[in-house]
C-alpha positions as CSV (number, residue, x, y, z in Angstrom):
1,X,-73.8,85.4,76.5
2,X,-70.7,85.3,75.2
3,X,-69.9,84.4,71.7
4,X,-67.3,81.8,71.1
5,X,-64.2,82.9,69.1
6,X,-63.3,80.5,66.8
7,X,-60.5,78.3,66.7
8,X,-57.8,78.9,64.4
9,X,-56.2,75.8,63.4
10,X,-52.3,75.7,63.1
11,X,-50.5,75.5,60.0
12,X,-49.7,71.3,60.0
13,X,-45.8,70.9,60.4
14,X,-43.6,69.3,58.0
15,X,-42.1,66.0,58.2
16,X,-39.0,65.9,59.7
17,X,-36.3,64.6,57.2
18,X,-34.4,61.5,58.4
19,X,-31.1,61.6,58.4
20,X,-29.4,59.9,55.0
21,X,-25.8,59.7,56.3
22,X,-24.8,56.2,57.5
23,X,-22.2,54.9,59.5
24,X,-20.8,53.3,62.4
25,X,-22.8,54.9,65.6
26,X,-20.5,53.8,68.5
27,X,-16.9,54.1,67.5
28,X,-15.5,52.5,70.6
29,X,-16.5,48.9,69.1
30,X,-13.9,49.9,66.3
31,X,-11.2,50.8,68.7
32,X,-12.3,47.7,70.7
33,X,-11.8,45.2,67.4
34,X,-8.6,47.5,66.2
35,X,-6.7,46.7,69.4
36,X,-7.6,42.9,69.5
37,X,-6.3,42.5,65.9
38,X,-2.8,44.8,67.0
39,X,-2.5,43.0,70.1
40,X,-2.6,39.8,68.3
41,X,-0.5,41.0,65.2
42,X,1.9,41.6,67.7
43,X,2.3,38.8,69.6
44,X,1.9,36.0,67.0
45,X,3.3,37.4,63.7
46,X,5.7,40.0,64.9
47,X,7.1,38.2,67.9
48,X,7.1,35.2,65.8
49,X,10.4,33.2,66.8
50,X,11.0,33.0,62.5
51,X,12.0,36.9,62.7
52,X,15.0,36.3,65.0
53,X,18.3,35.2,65.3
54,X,19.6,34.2,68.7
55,X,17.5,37.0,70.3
56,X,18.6,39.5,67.6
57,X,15.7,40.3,64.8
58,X,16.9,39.6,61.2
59,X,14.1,41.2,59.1
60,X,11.6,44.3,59.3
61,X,9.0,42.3,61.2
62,X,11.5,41.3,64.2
63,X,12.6,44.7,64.2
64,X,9.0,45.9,64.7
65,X,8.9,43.8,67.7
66,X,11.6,45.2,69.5
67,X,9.7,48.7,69.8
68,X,8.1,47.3,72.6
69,X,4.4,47.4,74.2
70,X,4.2,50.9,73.0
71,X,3.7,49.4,69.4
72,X,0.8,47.5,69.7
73,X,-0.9,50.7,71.1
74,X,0.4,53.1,68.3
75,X,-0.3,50.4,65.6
76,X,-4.4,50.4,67.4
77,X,-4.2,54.3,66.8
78,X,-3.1,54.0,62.7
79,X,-5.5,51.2,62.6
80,X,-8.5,53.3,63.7
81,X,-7.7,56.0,61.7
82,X,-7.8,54.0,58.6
83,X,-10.8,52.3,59.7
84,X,-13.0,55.7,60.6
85,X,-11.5,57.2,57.6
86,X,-12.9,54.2,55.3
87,X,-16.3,54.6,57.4
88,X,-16.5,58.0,56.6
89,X,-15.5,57.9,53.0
90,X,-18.8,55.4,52.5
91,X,-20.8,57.7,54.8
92,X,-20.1,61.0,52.9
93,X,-20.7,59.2,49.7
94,X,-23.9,58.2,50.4
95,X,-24.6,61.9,52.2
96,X,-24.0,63.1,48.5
97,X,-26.4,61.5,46.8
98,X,-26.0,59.5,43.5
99,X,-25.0,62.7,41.3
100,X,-23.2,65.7,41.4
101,X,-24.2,68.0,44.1
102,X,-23.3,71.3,41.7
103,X,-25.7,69.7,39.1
104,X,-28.1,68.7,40.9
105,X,-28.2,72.4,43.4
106,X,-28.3,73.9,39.8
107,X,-31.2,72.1,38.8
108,X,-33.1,72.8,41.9
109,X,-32.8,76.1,41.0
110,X,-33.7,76.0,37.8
111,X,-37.0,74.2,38.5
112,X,-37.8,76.8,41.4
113,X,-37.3,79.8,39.2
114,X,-40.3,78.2,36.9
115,X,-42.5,77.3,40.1
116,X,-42.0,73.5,39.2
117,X,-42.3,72.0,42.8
118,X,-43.1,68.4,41.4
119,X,-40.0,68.7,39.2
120,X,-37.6,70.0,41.8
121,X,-39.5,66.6,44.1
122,X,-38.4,64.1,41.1
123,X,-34.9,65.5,41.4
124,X,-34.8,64.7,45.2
125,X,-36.1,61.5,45.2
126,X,-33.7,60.9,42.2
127,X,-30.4,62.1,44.3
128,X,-30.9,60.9,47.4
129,X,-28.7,61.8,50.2
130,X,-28.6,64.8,52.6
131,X,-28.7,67.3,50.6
132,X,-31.6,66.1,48.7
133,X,-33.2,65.0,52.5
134,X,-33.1,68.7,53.3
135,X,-34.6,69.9,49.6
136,X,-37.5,67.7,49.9
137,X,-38.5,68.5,53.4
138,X,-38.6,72.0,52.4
139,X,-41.0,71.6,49.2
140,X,-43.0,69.7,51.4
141,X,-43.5,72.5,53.8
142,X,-43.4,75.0,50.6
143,X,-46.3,73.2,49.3
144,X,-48.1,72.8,52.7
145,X,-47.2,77.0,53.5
146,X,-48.9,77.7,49.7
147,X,-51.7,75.9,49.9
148,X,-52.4,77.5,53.7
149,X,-54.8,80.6,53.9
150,X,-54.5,80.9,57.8
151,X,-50.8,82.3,58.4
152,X,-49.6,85.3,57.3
153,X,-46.5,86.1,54.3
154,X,-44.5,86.6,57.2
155,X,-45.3,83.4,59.4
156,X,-44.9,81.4,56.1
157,X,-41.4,82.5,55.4
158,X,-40.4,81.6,59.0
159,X,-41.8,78.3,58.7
160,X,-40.3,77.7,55.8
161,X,-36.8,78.9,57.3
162,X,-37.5,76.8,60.4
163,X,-38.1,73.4,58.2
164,X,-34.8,74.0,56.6
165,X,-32.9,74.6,59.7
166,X,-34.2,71.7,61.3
167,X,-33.7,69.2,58.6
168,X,-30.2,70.7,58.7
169,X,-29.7,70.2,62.2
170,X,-30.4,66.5,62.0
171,X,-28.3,65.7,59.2
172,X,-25.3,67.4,60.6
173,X,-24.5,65.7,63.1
174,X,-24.3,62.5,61.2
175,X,-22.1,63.7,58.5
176,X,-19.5,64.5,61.5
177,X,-19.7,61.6,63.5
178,X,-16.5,60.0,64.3
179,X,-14.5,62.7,62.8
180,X,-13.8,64.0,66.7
181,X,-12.1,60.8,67.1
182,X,-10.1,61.1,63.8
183,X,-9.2,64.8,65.2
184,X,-7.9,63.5,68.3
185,X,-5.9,61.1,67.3
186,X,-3.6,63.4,65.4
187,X,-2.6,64.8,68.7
188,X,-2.6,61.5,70.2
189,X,-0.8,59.6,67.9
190,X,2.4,61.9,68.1
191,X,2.4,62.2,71.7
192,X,2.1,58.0,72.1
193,X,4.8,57.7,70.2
194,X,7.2,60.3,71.7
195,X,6.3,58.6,74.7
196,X,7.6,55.4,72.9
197,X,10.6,57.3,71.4
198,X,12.0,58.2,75.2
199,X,11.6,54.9,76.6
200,X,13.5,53.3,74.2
201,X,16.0,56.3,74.3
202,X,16.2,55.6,78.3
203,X,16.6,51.7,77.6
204,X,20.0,52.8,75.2
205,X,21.4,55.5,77.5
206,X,21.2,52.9,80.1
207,X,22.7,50.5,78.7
208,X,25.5,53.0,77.8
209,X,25.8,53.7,81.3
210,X,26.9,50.6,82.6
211,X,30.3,50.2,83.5
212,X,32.7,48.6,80.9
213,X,31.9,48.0,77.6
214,X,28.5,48.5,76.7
215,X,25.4,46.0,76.3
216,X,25.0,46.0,72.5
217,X,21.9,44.0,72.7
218,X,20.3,46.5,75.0
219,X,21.6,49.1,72.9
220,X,20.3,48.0,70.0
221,X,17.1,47.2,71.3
222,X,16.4,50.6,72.8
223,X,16.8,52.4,69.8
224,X,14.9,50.0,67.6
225,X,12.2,50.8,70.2
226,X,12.7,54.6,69.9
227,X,12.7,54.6,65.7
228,X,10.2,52.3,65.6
229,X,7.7,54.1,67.5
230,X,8.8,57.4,66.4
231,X,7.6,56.2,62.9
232,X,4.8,54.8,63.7
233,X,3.5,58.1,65.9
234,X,4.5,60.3,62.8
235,X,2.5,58.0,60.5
236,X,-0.6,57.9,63.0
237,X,-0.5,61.9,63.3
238,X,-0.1,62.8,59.5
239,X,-2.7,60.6,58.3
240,X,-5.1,61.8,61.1
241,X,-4.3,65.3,60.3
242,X,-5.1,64.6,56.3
243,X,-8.0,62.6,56.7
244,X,-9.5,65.0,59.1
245,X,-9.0,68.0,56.8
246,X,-10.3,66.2,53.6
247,X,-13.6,64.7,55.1
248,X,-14.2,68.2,56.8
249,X,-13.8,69.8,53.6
250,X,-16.4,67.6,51.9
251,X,-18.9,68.1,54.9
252,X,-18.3,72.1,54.2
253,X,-19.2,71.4,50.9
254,X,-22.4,69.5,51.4
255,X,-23.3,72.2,53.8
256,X,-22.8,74.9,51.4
257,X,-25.4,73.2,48.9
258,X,-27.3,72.6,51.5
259,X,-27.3,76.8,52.6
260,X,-27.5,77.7,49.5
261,X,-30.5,75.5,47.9
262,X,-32.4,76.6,51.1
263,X,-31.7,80.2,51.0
264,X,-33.6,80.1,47.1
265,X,-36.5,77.9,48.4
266,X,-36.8,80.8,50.5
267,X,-36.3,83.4,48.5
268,X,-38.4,82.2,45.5
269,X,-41.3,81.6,48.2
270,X,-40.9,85.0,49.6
271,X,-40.6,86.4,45.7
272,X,-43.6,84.6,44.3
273,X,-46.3,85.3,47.3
């Protein structure tokens, strides 16, 4: 008879790190409340009969008005920008952590280099954040890889790698939610109000056109309506375009630490077994 072989039982798997990155998970109910608050801005403080003069608008507000429909629209863009920019501002801060991420990678290190895992655990649970998520699911599987006798160097190391990469891979996407949006909209925003800019451009060459002297209320209104949303559509784009390119920054930042802490978790594995 045939002698059973005996089982050999898998090295256990390490917990999955969860993601420490907050924020807003469905950005359309941000677009949703921006354009009820434009749409009401619009109507009942810049429409407001206070900012005109026999039809004519005598301050900024009035002025405002006279861009047309197309304002409410831009104003919903710039107002979602801020919006997702202030989300993400809270997001990434709490994706750092409560210290320096320099300091804290340093320390990491440090503790590694004299085999201290329990220290290098204290410092994670003392950061917090994503960085610190991805550390600590890593010395859990660095402990759980050295006190296994099954696996090989080899299957250890890859383990090891694999833990990092996945706690990675779910904290990523969480530090660049919404930014897509944010990078849109500096595309958008222009093009919205160019679209704004020649309508109100048509509305003064018509009103030039007509035969004898001109309509200077139609005038007049038609290029408030191209100036105004001209501005507006510049001010949408450039602070999409500057709050796009600072948050991404930070996120290549935070992912930097992150590749580099978890390269040396490897490497001091791979070094001290």
């Amino acid at each position: 008879m045939e002698a059973q072989k005996p089982t050999v039982k898998a090295a256990p798997k390490a917990k999955a790190a969860k993601s420490n990155a907050p924020g807003i998970k469905n950005a359309s109910w941000v677009i949703l409340a921006c354009a009820v608050v434009c749409v009401l801005l619009f109507i009942f403080w810049f429409g407001n009969e206070s900012h005109f003069e026999d039809g004519h608008p005598i301050d900024l507000w009035g002025t405002i008005y006279k861009g047309g429909f197309i304002v409410p629209i831009l104003q919903t863009l710039f107002l979602t920008v801020i919006v997702i920019s202030v989300e993400r501002a809270i997001a990434l801060g709490a994706a750092k952590g409560t210290g320096s991420i320099t300091t804290f990678v340093a320390k990491v290190k440090a503790a590694l280099v004299k085999n201290d895992i329990e220290e290098a655990q204290k410092l994670c649970a003392k950061q917090k954040g994503s960085v610190a998520a991805v550390v600590a699911a890593a010395l859990v599987s660095y402990k759980e890889m050295d006190a296994n006798t099954v696996l090989t160097k080899e299957q250890k190391i890859a383990n090891l790698q694999k833990t990092v990469e996945e706690a990675t891979a779910l904290e990523m996407p969480s530090l660049q939610q919404n930014l897509p949006i944010v990078a849109t909209l500096t595309t958008l925003g222009t093009l919205v109000g160019l679209l704004g800019t020649v309508m109100g451009m048509i509305k003064s060459f018509q009103a030039l056109a007509q035969s004898g002297a001109p309509d200077s209320t139609e005038l007049s209104t038609g290029i408030s309506e191209a100036l105004i949303n001209t501005a507006f559509g510049i001010a949408t784009g450039a602070f999409a375009v500057i709050s796009y390119n600072y948050y991404t920054n930070k996120i290549d930042n935070l992912t930097y630490a992150i590749d580099e802490i978890g390269f040396s978790i490897v490497q001091t594995f791979a070094a001290s077994h």
